[in-house]
N, C-alpha and C positions, 0 to 999 in steps of 0.2 A: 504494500500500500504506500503511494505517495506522501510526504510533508511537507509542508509547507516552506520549513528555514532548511530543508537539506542546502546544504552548501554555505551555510553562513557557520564560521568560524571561531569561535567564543572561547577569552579566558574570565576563569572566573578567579577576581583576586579576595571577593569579598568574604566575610561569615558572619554567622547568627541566621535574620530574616532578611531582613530588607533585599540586599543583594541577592542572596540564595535564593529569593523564592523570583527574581526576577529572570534570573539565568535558569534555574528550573524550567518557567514556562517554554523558554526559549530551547530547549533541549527536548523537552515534552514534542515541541514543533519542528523538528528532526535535526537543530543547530547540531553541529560538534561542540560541547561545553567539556574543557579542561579544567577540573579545578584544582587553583597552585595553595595550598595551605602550607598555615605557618612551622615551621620548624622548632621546636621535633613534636608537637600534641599536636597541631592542627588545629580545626576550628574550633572556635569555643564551646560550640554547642557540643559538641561531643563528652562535655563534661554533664552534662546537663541528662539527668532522667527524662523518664523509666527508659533501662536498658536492660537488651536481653543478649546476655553472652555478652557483655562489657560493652555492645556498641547501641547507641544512644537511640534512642528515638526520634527527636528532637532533630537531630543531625540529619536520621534518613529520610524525614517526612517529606523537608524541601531540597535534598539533591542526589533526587532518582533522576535517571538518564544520563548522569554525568563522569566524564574520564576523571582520578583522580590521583596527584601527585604531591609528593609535601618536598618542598626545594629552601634549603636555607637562604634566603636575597640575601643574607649580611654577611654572604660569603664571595670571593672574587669570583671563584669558579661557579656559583649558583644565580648569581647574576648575569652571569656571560648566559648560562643555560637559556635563562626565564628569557634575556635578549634575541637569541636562536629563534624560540617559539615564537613572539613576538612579531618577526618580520611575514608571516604569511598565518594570521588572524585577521577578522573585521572590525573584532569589539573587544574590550577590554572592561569589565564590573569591579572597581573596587569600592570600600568603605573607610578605607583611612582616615585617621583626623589631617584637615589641610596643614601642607608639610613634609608629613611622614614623606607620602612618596618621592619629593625632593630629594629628602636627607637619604633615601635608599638607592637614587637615581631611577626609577622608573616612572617620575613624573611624565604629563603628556608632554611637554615642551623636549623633553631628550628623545621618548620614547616617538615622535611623529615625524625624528629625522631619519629614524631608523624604517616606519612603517608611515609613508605621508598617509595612507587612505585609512589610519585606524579612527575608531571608532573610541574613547575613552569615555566613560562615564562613571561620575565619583558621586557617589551617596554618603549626603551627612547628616548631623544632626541639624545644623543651619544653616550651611551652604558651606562653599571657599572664599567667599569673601564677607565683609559684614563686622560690625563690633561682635556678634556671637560667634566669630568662625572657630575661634580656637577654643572653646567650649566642648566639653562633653555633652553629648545628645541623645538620648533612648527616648523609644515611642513616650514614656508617661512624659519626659517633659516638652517632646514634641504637642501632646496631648493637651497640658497648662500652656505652652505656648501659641499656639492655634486658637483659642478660646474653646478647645473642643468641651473640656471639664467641665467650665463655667455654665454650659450649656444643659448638661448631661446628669440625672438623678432627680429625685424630689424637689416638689416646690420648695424650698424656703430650710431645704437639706442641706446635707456636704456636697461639694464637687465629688462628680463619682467619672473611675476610668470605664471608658469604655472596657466591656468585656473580653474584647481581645486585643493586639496590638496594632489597632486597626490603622495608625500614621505609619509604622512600620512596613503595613501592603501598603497602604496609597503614596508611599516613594516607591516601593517594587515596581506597582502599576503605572508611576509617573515616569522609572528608568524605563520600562518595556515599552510605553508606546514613543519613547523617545530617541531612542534607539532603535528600532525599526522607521518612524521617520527620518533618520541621520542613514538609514542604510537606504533606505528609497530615494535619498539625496547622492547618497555615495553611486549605487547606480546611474544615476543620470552625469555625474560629472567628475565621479571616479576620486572624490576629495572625502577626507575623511573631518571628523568634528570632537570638539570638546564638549563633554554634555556636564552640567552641574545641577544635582536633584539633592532638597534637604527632604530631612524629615518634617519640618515645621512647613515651608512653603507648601507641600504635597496634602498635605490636612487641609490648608486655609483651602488651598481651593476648592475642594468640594464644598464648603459651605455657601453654594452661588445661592441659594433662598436667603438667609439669615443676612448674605452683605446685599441684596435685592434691598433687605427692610431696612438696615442701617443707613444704609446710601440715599434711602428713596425719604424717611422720615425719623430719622435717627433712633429707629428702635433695636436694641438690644436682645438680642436672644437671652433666655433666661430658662432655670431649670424647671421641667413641666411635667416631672414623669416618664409616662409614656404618651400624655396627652401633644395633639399637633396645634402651633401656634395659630392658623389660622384654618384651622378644619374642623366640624365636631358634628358626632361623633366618630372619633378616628382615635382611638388606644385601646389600652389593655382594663376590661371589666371584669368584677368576680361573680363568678355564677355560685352555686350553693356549694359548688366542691372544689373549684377551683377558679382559675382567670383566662379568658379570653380575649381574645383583640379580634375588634369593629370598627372596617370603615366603611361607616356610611357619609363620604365624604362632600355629597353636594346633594342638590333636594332632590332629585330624585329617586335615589338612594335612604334618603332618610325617609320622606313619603314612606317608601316599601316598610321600611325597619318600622316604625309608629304604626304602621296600620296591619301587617300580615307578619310579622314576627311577633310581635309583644300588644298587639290588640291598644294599641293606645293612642284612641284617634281624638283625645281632649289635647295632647300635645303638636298636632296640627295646630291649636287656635291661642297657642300659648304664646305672649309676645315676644318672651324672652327667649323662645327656640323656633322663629319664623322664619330666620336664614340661616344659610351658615357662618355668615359674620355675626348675628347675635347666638347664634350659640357657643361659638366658640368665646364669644365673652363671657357668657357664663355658664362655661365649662364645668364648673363647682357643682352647680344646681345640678346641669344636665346629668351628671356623674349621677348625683344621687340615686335622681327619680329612674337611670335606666336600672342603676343596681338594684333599685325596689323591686323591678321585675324580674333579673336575671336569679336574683338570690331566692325564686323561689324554683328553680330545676336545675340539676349537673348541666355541665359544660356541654357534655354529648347532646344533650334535647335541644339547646341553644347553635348547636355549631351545625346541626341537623338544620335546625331550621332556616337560619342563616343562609346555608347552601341551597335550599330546598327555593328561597323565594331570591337567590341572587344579588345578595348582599355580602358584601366580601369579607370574610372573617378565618380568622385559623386560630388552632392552638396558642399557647406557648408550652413549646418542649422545651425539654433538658435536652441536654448531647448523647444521650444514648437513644434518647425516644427518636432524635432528628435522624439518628446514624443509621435505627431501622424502622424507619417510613416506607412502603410500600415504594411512594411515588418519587424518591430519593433512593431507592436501590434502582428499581425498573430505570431509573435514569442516569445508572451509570455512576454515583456518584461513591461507592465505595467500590475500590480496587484490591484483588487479593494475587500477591505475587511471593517468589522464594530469594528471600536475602542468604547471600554462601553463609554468611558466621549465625546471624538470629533464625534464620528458618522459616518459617509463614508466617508472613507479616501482611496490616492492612494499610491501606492508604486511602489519601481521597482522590475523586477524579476530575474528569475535566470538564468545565464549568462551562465554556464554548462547545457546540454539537457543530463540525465542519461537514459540508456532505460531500469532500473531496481528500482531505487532508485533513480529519480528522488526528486529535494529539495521542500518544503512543507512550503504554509506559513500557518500556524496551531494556531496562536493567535495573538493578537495585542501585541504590546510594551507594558510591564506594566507599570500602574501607582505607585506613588510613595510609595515604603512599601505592594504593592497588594497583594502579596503572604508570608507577617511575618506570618499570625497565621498557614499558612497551613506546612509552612518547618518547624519554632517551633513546631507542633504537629507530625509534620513525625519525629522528636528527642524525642517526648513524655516526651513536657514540660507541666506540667498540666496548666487548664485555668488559676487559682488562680495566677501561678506564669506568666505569659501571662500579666495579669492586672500589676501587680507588674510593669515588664519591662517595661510596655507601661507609668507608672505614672515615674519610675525612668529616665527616658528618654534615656534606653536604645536601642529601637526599636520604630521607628518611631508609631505617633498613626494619626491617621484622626482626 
């Protein structure tokens, strides 16, 4: 079967998320992804549980598909290597703090004398330039920084994180569509680009509703639950056993829900729920009087019903209820493949359905230095010197 990136060339300098799960995708899509880890552990995550047979979870989740090598850079001869590779790649993924790659010499400014058409792209916590540049940056304070926190939890609560390291992907996803438009550029005119993606910038932007309201009349996002700023009813309700989420987001929607869900056709003629700009005012009220109704049947007769008159609503699961959903297995989204060291492991899968070039999971995560002697030999470094490297502790040995 065909993919999509066969032929594009990939190293990957990064670790943890951000990076990893961006050259993932790209490998998923049939790139060649090399990954050069640090000398002599490798990536962090690999320290990082639950492991089975001492190799990490964490580690393999986001880099299946990938070739992988542990090269010391802060050596002459392991720099000379990483140089070799370098000249016939497209792309280069690291996460440095700005700098580092200076001080190691594989910044782009050395490295694009050697490769003009490369492709470099640096993931940080606030860019490479900036009064934050030299800052340490992980998603939480990507998170405070963004106003994502400020945003997110209970009215009148603590700032709460988002549930997952969700600035962490939106730089992943900011380096991948960035880097395939720097290669749709490189096509056409054979030059290659510096790409600079923070963890902070890559947050702000999806919030294009919230700077809509700010820009338009200086309103501030502020923490609402699960309730939507300018929608109602649109969050999460508790039924007798548990909670659901309803959007019945504009009237005619709501019509259905007031009058063939919950039989309540005095809330038609109520003035405080006549649009959905007055009900999302008060939201408060609204809340009340729908839980009056919900809290007298379980979720099931509710979500029944819901679906039955075309009102949009679902659960809220846990991670194990999401992982087996019916309509989430039937679609592909958990993957079961054989890691050499851990053994049957699961994964998730691919969230694009291509109907040509569908993504491919085609290898496990490597282990640590798995593939030094096969990419040293694809440079036609003899074995003798192989040995050499592996005792000077240039390249990782077993």
């Amino acid at each position: 079967m065909k993919l999509a990136l066969e032929g594009l060339k990939v190293i990957d300098l990064s670790q943890v998320l951000a990076g990893p799960y961006c050259t993932m995708v790209l490998a998923d899509m049939g790139a060649e992804v090399i990954k050069i880890e640090k000398y002599p552990n490798g990536d962090d995550t690999r320290t990082m549980g639950p492991f089975i047979n001492e190799e990490s979870h964490m580690y393999m989740m986001v880099n299946r598909n990938k070739k992988g090598v542990c090269i010391n850079l802060k050596t002459p001869e392991g720099l000379e290597l990483f140089k070799e590779l370098i000249q016939s790649v497209d792309v280069l993924v690291e996460n440095y703090r700005p700098g580092v790659t200076k001080k190691l010499g594989i910044d782009y400014e050395t490295l694009k004398e050697i490769n003009p058409g490369l492709i470099y792209c640096s993931i940080s916590g606030y860019g490479q330039t900036g009064p934050y540049s030299q800052k340490g940056g992980y998603d939480i304070m990507a998170q405070g920084l963004s106003g994502l926190m400020h945003m997110t939890g209970e009215a009148g609560g603590r700032p709460v994180k988002v549930g997952f390291a969700v600035n962490d992907i939106a730089a992943a996803q900011t380096a991948l569509q960035s880097i395939l438009m720097a290669y749709i550029y490189k096509l056409r005119s054979g030059e290659g680009q510096y790409i600079d993606v923070s963890l902070v910038e890559s947050g702000l932007a999806w919030t294009v509703w919230e700077a809509a309201a700010y820009f338009g009349n200086g309103e501030l996002p502020e923490r609402t639950g699960t309730a939507h700023r300018v929608s109602a009813p649109y969050q999460g309700f508790k039924t007798k056993d548990d909670y659901i989420l309803i959007g019945a987001g504009n009237q005619k929607l709501w019509e259905i829900f007031a009058t063939k869900v919950v039989n309540r056709l005095d809330w038609l003629d109520n003035p405080l729920f006549a649009t959905n700009y007055s009900r999302a005012q008060n939201v408060k009220v609204l809340e009340a009087e729908i839980e009056s109704e919900l809290i007298k049947h379980p979720a099931t007769h509710w979500l029944q019903r819901l679906n039955e008159n075309g009102v949009p609503a679902s659960p809220i699961y846990s991670y194990d209820q999401t992982l087996n959903d019916s309509h989430i297995l039937e679609r592909g989204m958990v993957l079961s493949y054989e890691h050499p060291v851990a053994g049957p492991m699961r994964t998730l899968g691919f969230p694009a359905k291509f109907s040509q070039t569908p993504g491919q999971l085609m290898k496990a995560a490597p282990t640590l230095g798995q593939h030094n002697e096969d990419i040293l030999k694809s440079l036609r470094v003899p074995d003798e010197h192989i040995e050499h490297l592996k005792a000077a502790k240039v390249i990782h040995s077993k």
